[in-house]
N, C-alpha and C positions, 0 to 999 in steps of 0.2 A: 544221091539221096533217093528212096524208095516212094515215091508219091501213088503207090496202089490205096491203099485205104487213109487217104489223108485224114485228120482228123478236124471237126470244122470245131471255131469257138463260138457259138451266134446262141444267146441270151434271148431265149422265147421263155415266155410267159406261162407255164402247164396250163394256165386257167382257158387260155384261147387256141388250145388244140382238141381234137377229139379224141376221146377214149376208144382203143378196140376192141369190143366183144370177142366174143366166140361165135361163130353162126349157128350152133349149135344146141348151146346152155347158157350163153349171153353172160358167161364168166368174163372179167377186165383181166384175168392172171396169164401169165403164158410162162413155159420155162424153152431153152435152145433144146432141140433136138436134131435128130441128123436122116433124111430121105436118102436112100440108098439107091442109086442109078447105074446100071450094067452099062458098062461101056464093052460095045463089040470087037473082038481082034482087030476087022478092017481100019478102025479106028483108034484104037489103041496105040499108046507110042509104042509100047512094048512088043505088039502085033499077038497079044494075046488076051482073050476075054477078064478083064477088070471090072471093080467096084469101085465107083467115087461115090463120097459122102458130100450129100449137100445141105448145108446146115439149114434150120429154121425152125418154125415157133410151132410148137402145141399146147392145148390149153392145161390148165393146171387143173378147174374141174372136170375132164370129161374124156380129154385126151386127143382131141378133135383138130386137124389143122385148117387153117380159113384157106378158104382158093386163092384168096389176096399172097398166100405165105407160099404157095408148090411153087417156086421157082419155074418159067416157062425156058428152058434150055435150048428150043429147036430154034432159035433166031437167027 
């Protein structure tokens, strides 16, 4: 069994979360889009210079990604 992106059942309420803006134009819309990250030969499985796609949210008015959303990779 694949337990990478488990999927949770937990029944929250919309009314007691918060909304995410845009930091931007203060839009609540976002659609998935995808940051594009070179990955170096040295580290490449392949040992040659790659692109990985890393998905996440841009806003729907303006086009803008929140900092909360670039993914921070160096960990």
């Amino acid at each position: 069994m694949n337990n990478q992106n488990p999927q949770l059942n937990v029944n929250i309420n919309p009314d007691l979360v918060e909304d995410v803006k845009c930091e931007k134009c203060e839009c609540e819309s976002f659609t998935a889009c995808y940051i594009i990250k070179k990955v170096p030969a040295l580290v490449s499985p392949t040992g040659k210079e790659m692109m990985m796609p890393v998905e996440t949210f841009s806003c729907l008015g303006c086009g803008h990604i929140n900092k909360e959303f670039v993914p921070n990779l160096k960990k």
